[in-house]
C-alpha positions, 0 to 999 in steps of 0.5 A: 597410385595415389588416391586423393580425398575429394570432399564431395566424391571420396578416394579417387586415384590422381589422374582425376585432379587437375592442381590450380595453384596456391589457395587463399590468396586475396583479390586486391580491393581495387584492381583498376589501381595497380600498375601492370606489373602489381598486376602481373605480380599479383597474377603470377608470382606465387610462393614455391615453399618446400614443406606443407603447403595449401593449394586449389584442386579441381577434381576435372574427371569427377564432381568437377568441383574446387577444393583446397588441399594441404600436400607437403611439397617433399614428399607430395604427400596429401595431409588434408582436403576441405571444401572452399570456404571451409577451414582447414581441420589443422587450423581449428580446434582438435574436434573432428568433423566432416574433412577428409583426410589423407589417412582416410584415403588410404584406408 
């Protein structure tokens, strides 16, 4: 079974986490502008990259909270998990704090 790390309840196994789609995508400025397919494309066309990859996750049958996760789409391997709003640990300096990783996880 795969354990994701929720950053507000820890390890919990897969079937409690619900994917939302990619994470950090911008919102256009001014919405009521775009022509219904800019819309169209805003709302659905997503990248679909093979390899490391961030995206949204709900922990549904948890805490119910959103958090973004770094998985490697090959392998569905989770690399991190960090709460919205947060930076990723791999984006900032080596310091180690609060994010949960995918090592933890199987710890």
């Amino acid at each position: 079974m795969l354990l994701i790390a929720c950053p507000y309840c820890g390890n919990r196994p897969e079937t409690e986490f619900r994917c939302g789609g990619q994470a950090h995508i911008a919102r256009p400025s001014d919405p009521g502008s775009l022509s219904d397919e800019q819309w169209a494309e805003h709302l659905f066309v997503r990248s679909n990259p093979r390899g490391v990859h961030a995206e949204r996750w709900n922990h549904v049958h948890g805490c119910g909270r959103w958090f973004n996760a770094r998985r490697d789409t090959v392998s569905d391997r989770f690399l991190e998990t960090y709460k919205m709003g947060e930076t990723p640990q791999s984006q900032k300096s080596t310091s180690t704090d609060s994010t949960s990783t995918q090592a933890e996880a199987r710890a």
